[in-house]
ROMIGU-721937 format. One line per 10 residues: number of its first residue (from 1); their letters; for each residue x, y, z of N, C-alpha, C, O. Coordinates in pm, 1 decimal. Example, Ala and Ser with C-alpha at 12.3 -4.5 7.8 and 13.67 -1.06 7.14 Angstrom:
<pts>
1 = as = 1319.0 -569.0 780.0 1230.0 -450.0 780.0 1320.0 -330.0 780.0 1423.6 -331.9 846.5 | 1285.0 -225.0 708.0 1367.0 -106.0 714.0 1290.0 3.0 787.0 1340.9 113.8 803.9
</pts>
This chain:
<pts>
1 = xxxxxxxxxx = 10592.2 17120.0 -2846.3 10542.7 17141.3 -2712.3 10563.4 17016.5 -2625.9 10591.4 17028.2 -2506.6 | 10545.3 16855.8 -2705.5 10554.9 16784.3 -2599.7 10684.4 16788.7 -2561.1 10712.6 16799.6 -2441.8 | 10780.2 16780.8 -2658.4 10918.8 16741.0 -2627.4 10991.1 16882.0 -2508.0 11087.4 16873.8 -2431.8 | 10915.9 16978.0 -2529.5 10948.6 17074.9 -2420.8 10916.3 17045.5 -2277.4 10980.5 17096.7 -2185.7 | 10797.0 16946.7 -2255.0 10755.2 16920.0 -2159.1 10800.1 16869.4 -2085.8 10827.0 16892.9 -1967.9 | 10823.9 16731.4 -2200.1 10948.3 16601.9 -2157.9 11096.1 16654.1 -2064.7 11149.3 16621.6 -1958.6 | 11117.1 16734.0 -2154.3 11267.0 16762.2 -2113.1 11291.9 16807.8 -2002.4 11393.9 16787.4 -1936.6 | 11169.8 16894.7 -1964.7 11137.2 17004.1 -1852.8 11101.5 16904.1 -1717.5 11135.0 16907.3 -1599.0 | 11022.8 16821.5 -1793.2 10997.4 16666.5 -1668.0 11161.7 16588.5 -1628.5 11200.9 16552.1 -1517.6 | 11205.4 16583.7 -1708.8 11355.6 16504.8 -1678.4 11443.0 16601.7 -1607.7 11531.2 16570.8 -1527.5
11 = xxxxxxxxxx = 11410.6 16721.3 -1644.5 11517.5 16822.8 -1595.8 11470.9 16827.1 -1435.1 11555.1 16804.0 -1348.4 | 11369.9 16849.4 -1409.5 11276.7 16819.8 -1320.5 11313.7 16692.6 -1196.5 11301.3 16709.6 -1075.2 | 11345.7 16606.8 -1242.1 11351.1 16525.3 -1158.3 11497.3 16468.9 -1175.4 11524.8 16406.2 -1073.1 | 11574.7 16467.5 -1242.3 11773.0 16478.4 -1199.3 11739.5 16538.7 -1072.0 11735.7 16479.0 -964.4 | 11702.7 16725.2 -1102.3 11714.7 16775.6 -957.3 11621.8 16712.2 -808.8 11627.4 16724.2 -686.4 | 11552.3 16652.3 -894.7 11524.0 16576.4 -753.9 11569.3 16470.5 -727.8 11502.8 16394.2 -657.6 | 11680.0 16437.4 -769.7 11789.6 16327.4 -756.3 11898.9 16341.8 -718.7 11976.7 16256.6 -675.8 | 11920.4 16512.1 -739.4 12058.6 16516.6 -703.4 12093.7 16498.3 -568.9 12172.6 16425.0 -509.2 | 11998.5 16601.1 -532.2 11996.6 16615.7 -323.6 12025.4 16514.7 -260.7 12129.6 16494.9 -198.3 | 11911.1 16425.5 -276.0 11972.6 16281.6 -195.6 12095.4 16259.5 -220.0 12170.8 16247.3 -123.4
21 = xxxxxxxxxx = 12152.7 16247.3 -367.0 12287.1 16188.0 -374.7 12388.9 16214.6 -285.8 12457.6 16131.7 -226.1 | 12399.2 16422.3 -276.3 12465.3 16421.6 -179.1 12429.0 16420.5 -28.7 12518.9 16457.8 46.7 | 12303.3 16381.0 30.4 12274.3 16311.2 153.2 12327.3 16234.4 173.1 12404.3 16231.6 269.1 | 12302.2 16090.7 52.9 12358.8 15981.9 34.6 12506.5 15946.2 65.8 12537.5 15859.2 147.2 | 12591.1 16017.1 -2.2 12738.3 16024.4 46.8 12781.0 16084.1 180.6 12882.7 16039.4 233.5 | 12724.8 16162.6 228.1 12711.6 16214.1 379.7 12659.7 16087.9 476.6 12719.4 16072.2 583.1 | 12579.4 16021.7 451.5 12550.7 15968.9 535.5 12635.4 15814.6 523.6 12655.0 15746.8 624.5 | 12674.8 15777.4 405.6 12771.1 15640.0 402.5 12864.5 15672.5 474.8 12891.7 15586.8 558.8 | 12941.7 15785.8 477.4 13071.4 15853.3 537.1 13075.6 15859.5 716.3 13177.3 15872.5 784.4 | 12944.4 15846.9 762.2 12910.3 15869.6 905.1 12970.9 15771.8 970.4 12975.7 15653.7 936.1
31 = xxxxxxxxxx = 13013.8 15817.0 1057.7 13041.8 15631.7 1118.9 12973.1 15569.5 1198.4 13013.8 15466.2 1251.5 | 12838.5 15629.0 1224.6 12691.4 15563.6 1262.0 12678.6 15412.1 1179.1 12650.2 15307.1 1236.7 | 12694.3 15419.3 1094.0 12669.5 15369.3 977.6 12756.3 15254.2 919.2 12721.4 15175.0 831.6 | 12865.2 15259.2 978.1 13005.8 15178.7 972.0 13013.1 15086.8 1140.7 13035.1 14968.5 1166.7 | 12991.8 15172.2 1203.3 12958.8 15124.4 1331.2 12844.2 15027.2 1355.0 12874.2 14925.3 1417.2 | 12662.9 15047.8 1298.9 12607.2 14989.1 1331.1 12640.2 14803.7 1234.5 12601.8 14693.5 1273.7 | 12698.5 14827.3 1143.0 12758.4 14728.4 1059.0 12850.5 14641.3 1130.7 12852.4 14518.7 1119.2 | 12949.8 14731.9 1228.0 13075.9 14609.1 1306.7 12960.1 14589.7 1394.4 12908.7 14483.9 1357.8 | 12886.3 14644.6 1502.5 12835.4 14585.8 1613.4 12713.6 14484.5 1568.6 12658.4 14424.0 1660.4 | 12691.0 14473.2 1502.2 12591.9 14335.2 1416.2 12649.6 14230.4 1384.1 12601.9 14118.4 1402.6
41 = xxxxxxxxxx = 12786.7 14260.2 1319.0 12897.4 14148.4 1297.7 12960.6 14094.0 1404.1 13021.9 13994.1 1366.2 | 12971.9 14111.0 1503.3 13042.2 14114.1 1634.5 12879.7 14077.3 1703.1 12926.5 13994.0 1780.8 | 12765.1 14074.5 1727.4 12694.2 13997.5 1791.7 12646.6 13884.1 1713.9 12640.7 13774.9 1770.5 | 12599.2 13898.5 1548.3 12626.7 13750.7 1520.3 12744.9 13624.8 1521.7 12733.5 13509.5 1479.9 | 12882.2 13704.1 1597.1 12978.3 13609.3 1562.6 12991.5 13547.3 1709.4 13049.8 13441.1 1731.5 | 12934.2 13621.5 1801.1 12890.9 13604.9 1950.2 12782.6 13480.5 1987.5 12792.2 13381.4 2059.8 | 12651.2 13546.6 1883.8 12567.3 13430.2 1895.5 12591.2 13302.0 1855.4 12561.5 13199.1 1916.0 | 12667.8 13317.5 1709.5 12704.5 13167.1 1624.3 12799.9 13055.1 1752.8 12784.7 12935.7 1778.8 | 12885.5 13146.6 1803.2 12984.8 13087.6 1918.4 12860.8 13007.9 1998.6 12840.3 12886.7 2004.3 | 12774.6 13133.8 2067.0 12707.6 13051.2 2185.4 12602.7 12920.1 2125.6 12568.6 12831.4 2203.9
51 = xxxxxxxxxx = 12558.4 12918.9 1985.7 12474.0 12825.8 1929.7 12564.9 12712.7 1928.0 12539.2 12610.1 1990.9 | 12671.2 12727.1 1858.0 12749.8 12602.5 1819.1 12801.9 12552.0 1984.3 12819.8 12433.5 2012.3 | 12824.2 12683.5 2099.0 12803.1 12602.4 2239.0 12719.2 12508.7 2286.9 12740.9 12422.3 2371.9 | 12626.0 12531.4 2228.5 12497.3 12487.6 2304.0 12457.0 12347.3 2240.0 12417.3 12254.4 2310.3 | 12468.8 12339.4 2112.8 12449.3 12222.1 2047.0 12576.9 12095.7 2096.8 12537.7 11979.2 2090.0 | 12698.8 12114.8 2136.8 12812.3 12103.9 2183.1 12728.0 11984.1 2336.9 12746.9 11868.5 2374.7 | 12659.1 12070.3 2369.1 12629.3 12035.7 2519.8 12493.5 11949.2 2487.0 12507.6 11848.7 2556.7 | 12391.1 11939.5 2428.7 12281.4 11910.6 2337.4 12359.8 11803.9 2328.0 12338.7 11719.4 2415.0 | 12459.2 11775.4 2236.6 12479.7 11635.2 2196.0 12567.4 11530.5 2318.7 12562.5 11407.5 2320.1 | 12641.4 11614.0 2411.1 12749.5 11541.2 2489.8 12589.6 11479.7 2592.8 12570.6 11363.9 2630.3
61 = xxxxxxxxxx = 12504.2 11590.6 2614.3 12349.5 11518.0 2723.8 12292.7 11370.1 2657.6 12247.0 11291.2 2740.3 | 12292.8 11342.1 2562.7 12332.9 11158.2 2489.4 12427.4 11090.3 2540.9 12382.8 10991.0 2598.2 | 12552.7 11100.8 2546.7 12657.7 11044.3 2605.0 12606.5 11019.9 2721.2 12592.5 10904.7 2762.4 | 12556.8 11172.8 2818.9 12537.9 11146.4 2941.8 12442.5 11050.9 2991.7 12466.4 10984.1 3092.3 | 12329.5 11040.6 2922.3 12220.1 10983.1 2925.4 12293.7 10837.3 2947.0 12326.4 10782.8 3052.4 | 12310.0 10787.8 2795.2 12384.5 10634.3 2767.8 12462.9 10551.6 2913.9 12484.5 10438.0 2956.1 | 12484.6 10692.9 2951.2 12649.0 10601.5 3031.4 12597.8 10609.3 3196.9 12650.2 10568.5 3300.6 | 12462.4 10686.0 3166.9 12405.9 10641.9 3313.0 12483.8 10774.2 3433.7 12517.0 10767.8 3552.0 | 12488.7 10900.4 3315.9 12541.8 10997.9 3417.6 12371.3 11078.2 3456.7 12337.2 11154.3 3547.3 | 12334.4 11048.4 3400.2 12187.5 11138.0 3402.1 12080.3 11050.7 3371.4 12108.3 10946.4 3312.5
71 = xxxxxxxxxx = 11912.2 11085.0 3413.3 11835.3 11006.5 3384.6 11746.8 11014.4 3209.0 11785.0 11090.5 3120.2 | 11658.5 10942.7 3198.6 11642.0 10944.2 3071.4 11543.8 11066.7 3072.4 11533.0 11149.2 2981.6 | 11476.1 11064.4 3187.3 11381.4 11246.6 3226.7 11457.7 11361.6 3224.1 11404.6 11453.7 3161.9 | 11602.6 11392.8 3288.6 11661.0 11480.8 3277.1 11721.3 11526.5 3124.9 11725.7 11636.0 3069.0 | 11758.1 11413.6 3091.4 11811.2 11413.9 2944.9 11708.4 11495.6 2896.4 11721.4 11617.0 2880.4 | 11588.7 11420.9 2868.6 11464.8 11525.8 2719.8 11475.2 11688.7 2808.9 11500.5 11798.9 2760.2 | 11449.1 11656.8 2935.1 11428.6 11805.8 2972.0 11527.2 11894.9 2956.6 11498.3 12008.7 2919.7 | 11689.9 11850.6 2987.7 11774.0 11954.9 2936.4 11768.0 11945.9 2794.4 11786.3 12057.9 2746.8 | 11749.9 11859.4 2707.3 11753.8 11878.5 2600.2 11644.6 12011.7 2517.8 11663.8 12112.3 2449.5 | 11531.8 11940.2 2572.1 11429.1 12071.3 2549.2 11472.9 12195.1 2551.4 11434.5 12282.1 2473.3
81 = xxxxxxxxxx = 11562.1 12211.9 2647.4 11548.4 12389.3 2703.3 11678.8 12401.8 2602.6 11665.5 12479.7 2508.3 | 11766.6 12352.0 2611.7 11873.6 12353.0 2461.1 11835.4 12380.6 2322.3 11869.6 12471.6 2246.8 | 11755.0 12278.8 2306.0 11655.5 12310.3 2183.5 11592.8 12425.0 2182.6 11587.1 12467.2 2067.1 | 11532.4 12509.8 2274.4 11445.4 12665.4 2253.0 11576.2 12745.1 2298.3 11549.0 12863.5 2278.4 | 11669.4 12738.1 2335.6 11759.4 12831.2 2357.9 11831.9 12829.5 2176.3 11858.7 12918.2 2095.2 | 11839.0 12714.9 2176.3 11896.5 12716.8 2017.5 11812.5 12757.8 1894.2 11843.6 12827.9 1797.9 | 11675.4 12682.1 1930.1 11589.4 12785.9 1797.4 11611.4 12938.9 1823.2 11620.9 13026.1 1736.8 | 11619.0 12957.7 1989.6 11618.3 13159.1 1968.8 11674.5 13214.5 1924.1 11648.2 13320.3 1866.9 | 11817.0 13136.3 1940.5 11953.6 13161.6 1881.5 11931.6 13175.4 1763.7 11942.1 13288.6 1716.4 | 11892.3 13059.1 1675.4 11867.9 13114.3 1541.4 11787.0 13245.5 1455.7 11810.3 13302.5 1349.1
91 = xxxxxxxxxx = 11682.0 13259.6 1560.6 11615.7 13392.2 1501.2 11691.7 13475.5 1492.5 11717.1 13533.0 1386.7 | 11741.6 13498.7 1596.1 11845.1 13630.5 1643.9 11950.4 13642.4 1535.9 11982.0 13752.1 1489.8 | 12017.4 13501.1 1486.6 12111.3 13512.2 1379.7 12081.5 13543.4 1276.3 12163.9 13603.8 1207.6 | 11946.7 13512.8 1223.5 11869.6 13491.7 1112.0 11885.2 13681.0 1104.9 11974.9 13737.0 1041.8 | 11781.3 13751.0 1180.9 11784.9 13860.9 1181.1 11881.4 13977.2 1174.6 11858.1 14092.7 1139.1 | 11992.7 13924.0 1215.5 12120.7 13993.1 1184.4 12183.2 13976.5 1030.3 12197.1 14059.4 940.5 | 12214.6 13836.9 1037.8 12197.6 13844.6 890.4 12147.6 13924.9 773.8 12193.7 13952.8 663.1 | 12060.3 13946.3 824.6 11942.2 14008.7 717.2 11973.8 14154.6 754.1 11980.0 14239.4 665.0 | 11990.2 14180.2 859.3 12062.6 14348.5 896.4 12206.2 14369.1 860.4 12240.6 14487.2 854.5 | 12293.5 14282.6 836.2 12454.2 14303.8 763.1 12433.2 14319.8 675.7 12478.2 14421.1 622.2
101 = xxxxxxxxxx = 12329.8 14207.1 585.6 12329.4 14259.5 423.7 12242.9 14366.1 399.7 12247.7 14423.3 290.8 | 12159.8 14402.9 491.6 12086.7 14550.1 470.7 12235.0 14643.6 462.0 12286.0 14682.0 356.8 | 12286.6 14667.7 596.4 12384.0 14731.4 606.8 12483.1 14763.1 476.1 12507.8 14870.3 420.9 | 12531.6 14622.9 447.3 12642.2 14664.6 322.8 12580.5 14646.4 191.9 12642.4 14643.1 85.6 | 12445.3 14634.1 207.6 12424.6 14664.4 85.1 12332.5 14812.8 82.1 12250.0 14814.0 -9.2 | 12334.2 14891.5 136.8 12283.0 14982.1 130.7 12303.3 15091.6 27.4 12359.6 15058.2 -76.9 | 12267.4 15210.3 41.2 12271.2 15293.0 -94.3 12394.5 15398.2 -127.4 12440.7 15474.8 -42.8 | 12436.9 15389.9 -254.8 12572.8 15454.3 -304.0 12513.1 15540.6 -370.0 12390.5 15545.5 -379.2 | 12618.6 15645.3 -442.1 12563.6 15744.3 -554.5 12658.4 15714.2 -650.1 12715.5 15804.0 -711.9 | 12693.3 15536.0 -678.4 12753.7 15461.2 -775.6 12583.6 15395.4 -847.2 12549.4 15380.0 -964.4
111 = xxxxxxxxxx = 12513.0 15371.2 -725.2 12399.3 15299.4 -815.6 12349.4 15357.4 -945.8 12346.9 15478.3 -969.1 | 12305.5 15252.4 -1038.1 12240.5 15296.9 -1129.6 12126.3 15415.9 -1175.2 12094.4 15485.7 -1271.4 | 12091.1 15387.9 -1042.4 12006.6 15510.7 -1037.1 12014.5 15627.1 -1037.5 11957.4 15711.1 -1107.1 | 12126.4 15640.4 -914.8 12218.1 15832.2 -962.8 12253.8 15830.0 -1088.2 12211.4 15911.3 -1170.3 | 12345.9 15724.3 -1118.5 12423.0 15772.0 -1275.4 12346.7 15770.6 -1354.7 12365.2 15853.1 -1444.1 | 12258.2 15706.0 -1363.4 12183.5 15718.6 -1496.9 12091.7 15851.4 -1490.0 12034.7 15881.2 -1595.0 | 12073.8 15923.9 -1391.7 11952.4 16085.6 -1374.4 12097.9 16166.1 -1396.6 12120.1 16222.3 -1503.8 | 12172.3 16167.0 -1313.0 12324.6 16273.0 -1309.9 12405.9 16269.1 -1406.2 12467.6 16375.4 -1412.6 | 12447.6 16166.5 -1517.0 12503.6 16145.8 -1580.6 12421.1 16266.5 -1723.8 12473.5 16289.0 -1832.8 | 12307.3 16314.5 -1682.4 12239.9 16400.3 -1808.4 12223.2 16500.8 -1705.1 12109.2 16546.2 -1696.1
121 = xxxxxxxxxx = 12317.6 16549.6 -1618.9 12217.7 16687.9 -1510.4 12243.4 16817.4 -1609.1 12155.4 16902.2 -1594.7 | 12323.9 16844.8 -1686.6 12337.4 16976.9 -1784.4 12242.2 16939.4 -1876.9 12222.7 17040.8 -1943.9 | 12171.6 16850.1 -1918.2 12069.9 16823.8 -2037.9 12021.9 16939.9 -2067.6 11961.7 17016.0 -1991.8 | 12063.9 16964.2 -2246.9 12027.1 17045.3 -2318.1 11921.1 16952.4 -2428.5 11828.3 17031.7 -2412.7 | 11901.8 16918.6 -2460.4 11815.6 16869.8 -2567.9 11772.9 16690.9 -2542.1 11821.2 16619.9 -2453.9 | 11697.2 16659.6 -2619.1 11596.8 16500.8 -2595.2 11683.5 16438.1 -2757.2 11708.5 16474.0 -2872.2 | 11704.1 16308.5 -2650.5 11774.3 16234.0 -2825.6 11688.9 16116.6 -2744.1 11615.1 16130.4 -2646.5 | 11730.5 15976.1 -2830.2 11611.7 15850.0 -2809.0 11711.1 15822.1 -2697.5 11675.6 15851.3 -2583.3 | 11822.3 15773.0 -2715.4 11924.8 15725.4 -2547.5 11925.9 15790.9 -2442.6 11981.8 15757.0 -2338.3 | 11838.3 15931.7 -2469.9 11777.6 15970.4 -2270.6 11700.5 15965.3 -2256.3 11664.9 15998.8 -2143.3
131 = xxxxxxxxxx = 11604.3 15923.0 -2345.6 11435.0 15869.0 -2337.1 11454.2 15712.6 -2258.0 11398.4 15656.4 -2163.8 | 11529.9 15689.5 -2322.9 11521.1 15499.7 -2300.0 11580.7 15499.9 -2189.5 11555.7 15408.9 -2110.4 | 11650.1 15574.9 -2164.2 11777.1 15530.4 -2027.2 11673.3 15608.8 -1867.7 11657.7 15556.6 -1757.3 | 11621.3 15744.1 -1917.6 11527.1 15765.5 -1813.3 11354.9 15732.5 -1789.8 11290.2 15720.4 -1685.8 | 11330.9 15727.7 -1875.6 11189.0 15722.6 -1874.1 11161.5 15544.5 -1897.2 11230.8 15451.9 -1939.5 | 11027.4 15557.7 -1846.2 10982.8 15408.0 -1867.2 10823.4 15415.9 -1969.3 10780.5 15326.1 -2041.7 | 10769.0 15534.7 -1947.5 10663.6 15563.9 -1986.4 10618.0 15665.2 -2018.8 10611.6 15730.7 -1914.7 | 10566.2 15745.2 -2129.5 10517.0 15839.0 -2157.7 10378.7 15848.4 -2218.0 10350.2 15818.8 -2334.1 | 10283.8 15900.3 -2110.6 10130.1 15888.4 -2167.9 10048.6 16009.1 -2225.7 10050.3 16114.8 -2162.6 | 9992.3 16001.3 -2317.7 9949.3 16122.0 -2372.3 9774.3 16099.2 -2414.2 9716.4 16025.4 -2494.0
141 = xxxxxxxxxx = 9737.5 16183.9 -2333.8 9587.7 16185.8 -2292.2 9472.6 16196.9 -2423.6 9542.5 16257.5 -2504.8 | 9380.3 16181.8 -2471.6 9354.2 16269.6 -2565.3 9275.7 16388.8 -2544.5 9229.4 16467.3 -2627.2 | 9268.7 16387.7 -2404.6 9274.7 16582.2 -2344.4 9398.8 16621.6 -2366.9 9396.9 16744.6 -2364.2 | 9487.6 16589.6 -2384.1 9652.0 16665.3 -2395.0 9700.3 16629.9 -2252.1 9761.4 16712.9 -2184.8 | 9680.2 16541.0 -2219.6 9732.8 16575.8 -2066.5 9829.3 16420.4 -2097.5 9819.5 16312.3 -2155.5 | 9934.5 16510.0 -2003.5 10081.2 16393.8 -2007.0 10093.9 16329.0 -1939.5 10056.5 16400.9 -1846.9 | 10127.9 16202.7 -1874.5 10160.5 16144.9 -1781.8 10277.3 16114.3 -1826.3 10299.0 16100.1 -1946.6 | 10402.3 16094.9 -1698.8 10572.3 16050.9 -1761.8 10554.4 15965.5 -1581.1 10507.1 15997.5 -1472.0 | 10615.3 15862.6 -1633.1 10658.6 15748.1 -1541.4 10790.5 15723.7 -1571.9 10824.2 15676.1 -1680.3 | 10892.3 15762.3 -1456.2 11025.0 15734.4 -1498.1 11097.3 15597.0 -1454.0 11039.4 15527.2 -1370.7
151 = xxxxxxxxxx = 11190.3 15565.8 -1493.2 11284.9 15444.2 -1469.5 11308.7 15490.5 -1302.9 11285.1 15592.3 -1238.0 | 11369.3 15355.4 -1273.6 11368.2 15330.2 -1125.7 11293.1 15408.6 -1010.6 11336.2 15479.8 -919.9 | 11230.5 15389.7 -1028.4 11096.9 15408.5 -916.9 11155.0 15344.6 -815.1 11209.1 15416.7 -731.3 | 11159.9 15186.0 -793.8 11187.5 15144.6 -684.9 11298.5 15188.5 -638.5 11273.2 15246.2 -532.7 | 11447.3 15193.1 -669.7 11569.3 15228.3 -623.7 11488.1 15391.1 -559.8 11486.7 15400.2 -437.1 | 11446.5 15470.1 -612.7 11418.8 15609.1 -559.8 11341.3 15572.7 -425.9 11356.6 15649.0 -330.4 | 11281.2 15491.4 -415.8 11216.6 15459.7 -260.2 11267.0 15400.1 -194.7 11249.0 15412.0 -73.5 | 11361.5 15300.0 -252.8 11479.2 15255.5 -122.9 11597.6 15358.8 -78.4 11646.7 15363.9 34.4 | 11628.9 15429.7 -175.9 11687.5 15571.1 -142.6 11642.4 15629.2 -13.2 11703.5 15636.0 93.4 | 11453.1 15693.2 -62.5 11396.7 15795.1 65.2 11426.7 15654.9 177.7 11444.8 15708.4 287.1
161 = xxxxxxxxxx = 11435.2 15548.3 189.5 11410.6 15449.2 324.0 11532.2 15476.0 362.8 11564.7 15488.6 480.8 | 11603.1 15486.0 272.0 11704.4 15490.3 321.0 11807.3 15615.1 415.8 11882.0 15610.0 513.6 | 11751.8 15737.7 307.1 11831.9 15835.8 432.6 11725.5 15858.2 497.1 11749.3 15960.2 561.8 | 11597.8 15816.2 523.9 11524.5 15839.8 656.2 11527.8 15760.7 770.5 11478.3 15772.5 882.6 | 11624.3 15645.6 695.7 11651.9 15561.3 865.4 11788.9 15585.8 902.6 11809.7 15605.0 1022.4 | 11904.2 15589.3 808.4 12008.8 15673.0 859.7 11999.9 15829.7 921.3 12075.0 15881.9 1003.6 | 11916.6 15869.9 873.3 11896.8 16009.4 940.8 11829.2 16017.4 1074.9 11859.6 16080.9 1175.8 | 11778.5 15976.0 1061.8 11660.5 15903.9 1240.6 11766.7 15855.6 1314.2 11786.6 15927.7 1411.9 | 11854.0 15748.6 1305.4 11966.2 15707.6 1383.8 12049.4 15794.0 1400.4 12091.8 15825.1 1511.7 | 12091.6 15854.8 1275.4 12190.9 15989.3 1309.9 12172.3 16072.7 1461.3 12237.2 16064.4 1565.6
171 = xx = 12074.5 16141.3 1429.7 11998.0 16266.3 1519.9 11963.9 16168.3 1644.5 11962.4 16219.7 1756.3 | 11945.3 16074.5 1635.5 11880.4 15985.9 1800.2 11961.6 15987.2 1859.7 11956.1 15938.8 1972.8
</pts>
């Protein structure tokens, strides 16, 4: 009986693995998705230009200072506003950053996670190498009651994040 259960739980949740997968490939294929990737790359390569401008001008306002083109008041003050134009700059880069590698690293139906649920979707019978490869946990009550905790949990929730923010952008 348990091992009927088991199997029925794994069988159980492939199919709730499969769907996304092919969401998953639908939505890498979009060119929403390819697109929001160049226009991130193309404004951090925009911002890096205008930072490395700005620091450019930041350092030549020393020269100016020295040589008596400007006063030593004007100097800190353009410098100042250089300086918060350049920390902004950095957030802005910082944050893109962190949105390219969101971008290309986002979700395949190469990850471990599909192959290892899909790679058993005809599962006929329980051997120990689809216990170990899917499951992480199997609890058994001494009411009889089962609990099954499967392998990658987390990848399955960066999955749902995932076609629910490609899908939201899609349709917007």
């Amino acid at each position: 009986m348990l091992t009927k259960l088991v199997l029925e739980s794994i069988r159980l949740q492939i199919s709730v693995v499969e769907d996304p997968a092919l969401l998953v490939d639908r939505l890498n294929a979009a060119p929403i998705t390819k697109k929001k990737s160049e226009n991130a790359a193309a404004l951090l390569s925009k911002h890096n230009a205008e930072r490395d401008k700005l620091r450019g001008l930041a350092m030549n306002l020393y020269v100016d200072w020295k040589s008596g083109i400007i006063t030593k008041d004007e100097y800190l003050h353009m410098k100042e506003a250089f300086d918060r134009q350049i920390d902004g700059l950095a957030g802005k880069i910082s944050t893109l950053e962190g949105d390219i590698e969101h971008y290309n690293s986002g979700v395949t139906t190469s990850d471990a996670f599909f192959t290892s649920f899909l790679s058993h979707k005809n599962i006929k019978g329980l051997n120990r190498g689809i216990i170990t490869t899917l499951v992480d946990e199997i609890l058994v009550r001494e009411d009889k009651q089962i609990t099954m905790r499967f392998k990658f949990a987390n990848q399955f929730e960066r999955v749902r994040e995932f076609i629910e923010e490609n899908s939201l952008e899609a349709s917007g």
